[in-house]
VMD Tcl script that draws the C-alpha trace (Angstrom):
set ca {
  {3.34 -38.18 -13.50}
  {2.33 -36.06 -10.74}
  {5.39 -34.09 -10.83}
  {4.69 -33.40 -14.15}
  {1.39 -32.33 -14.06}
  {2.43 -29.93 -11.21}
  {5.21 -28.16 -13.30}
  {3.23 -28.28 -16.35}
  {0.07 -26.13 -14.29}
  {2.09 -23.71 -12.21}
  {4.20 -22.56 -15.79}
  {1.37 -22.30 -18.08}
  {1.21 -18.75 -18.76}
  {-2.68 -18.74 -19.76}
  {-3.71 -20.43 -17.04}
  {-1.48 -17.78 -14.54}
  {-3.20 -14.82 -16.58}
  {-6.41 -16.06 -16.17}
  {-6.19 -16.33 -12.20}
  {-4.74 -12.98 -12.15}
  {-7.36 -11.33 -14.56}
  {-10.35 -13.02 -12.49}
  {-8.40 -11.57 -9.09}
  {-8.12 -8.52 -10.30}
  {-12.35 -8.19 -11.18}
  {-13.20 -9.95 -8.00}
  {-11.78 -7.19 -6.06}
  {-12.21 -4.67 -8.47}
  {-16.22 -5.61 -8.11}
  {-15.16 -5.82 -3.92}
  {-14.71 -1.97 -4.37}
  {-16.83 -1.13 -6.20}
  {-19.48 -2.12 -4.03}
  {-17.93 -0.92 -0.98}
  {-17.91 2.59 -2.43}
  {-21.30 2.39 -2.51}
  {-21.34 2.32 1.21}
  {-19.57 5.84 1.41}
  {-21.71 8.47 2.18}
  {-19.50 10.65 3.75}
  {-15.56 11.51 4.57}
  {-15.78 9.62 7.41}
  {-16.97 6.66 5.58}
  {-14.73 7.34 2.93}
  {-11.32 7.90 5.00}
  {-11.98 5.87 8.27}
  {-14.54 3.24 7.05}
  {-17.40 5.12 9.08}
  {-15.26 4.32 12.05}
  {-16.88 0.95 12.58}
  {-13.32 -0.74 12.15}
  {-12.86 -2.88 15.83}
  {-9.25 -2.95 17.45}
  {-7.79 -5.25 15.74}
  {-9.23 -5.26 12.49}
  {-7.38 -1.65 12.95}
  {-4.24 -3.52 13.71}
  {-3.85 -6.05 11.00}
  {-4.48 -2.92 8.57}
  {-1.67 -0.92 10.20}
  {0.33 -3.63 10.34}
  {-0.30 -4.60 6.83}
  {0.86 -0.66 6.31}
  {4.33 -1.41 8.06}
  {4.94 -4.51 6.66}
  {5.29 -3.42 3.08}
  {7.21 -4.67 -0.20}
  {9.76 -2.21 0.41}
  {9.87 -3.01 4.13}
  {10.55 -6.19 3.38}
  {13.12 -5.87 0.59}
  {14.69 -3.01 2.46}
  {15.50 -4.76 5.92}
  {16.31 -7.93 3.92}
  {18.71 -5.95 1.93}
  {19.98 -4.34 5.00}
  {20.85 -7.33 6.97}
  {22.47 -8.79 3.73}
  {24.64 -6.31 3.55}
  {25.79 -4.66 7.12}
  {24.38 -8.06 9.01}
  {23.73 -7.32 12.91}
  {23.96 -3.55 12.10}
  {21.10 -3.93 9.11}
  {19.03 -5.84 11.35}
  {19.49 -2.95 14.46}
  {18.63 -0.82 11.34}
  {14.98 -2.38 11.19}
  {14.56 -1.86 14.71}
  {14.90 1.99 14.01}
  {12.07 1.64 11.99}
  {10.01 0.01 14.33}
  {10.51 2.43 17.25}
  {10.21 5.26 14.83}
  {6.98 4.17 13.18}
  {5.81 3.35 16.96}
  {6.52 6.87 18.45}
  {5.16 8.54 15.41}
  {1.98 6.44 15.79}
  {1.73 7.00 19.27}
  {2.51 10.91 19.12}
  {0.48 11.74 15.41}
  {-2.39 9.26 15.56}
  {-3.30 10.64 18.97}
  {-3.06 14.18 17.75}
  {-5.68 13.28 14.93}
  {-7.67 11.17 16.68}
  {-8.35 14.61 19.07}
  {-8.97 16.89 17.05}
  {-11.77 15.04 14.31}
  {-9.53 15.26 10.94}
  {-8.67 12.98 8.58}
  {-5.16 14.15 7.38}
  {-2.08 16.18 8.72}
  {-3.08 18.93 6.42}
  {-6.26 19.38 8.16}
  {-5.08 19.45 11.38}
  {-2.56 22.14 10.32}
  {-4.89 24.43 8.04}
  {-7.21 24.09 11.13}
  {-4.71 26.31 13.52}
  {-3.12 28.12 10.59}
  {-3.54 30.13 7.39}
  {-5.76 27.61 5.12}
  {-4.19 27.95 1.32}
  {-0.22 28.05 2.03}
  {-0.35 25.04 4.63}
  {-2.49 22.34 2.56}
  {-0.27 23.51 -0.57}
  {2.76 22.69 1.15}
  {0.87 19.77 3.05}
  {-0.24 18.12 -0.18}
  {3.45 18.93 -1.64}
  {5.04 16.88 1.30}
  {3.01 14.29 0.85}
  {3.08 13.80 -2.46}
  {6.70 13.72 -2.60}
  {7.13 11.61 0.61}
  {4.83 8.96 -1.25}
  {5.60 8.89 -4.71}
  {9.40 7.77 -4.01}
  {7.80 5.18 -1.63}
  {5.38 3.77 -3.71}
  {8.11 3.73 -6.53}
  {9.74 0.95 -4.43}
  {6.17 -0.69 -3.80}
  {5.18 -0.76 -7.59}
  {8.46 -2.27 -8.21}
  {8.24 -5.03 -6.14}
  {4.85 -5.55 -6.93}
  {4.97 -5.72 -10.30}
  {7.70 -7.56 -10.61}
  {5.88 -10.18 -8.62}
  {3.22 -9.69 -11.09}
  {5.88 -9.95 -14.38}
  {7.14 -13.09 -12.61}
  {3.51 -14.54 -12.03}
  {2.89 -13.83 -15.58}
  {6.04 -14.79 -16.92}
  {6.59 -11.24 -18.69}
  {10.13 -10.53 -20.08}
  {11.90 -7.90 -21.01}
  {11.88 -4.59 -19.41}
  {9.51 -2.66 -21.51}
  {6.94 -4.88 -20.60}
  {7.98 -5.50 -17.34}
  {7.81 -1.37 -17.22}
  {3.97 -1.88 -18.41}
  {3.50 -4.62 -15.74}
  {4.64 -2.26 -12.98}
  {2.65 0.50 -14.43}
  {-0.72 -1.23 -14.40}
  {-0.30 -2.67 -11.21}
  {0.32 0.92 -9.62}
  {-2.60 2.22 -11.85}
  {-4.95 -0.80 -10.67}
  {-3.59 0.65 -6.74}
  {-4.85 3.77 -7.66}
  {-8.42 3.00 -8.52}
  {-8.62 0.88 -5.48}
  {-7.95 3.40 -3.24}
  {-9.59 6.25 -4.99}
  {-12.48 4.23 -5.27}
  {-13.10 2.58 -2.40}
  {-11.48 4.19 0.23}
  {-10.90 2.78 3.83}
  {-12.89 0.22 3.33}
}
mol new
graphics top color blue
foreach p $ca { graphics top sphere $p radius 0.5 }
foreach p [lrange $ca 0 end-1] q [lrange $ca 1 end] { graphics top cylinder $p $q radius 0.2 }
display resetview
């Protein structure tokens, strides 16, 4: 009977999309309110800096350890075994030497974003052009692999088939990304 009962909750689809739609306005109403809070850029990009140590940590962390970290190493080590899983460690020293040499860098000189930094010491138009540019590029085909496994978490969750709407699934998960972050920043 139990048993039963179990199965029958976690598979009902209305019951899924409800818990999904009421997560989604709980945090939607979360930012909102934080972006109240933002007064400034400083609010805005570094949470006013009142973050401590290691609520810093758990964020940057939460950075690193991404869907397409995840899928990626796993993927790795399925495939090449020990050499996949050396293949992770790259990442890890990589990410911690770029951390330790860029994030220091920033941290000096008061701005929020590479292209700062570099418009600061150079001509202003041609280096955020080709600032934003990088970064825009760099992102986009990493969040493609973040949407993906998102949504299809999502598609799962919601027990969404075929791949038109699985294609809608990932898209309004990545545009629901979006307004969190435009909206309510660091915070």
């Amino acid at each position: 009977m139990t048993g039963e009962l179990a199965q029958g909750a976690v598979g009902d689809p209305l019951l899924n999309a409800g818990i999904f739609v009421f997560f989604v306005l709980v945090t939607l109403v979360i930012v909102f309110r934080a972006s109240r809070r933002a007064k400034t850029a400083a609010d805005y990009y570094a949470a006013g800096r009142s973050f401590t140590g290691p609520q810093n940590g758990v964020a940057i962390s939460g950075d690193y350890l991404s869907a397409a970290s995840f899928l990626g190493i796993a993927g790795a080590i399925a495939v090449y075994g020990y050499d996949g899983f050396l293949y992770s460690i790259g990442f890890l020293v990589a990410w911690l030497v770029a951390l330790l040499l860029v994030a220091e860098l920033l941290r000096n000189t008061g701005k929020f974003t590479m292209g700062d930094v570099l418009s600061f010491r150079m001509r202003r138009r041609p280096v955020r052009a080709a600032a934003a540019v990088s970064t825009l590029v760099v992102s986009f085909f990493y969040l493609l692999a973040q949407m993906a496994g998102a949504g299809g978490l999502v598609a799962l969750l919601l027990n969404v088939e075929g791949r038109g709407a699985q294609a809608l699934v990932v898209a309004v998960v990545g545009l629901l990304m979006i307004v969190y972050v435009l909206v309510g920043g660091m915070r």
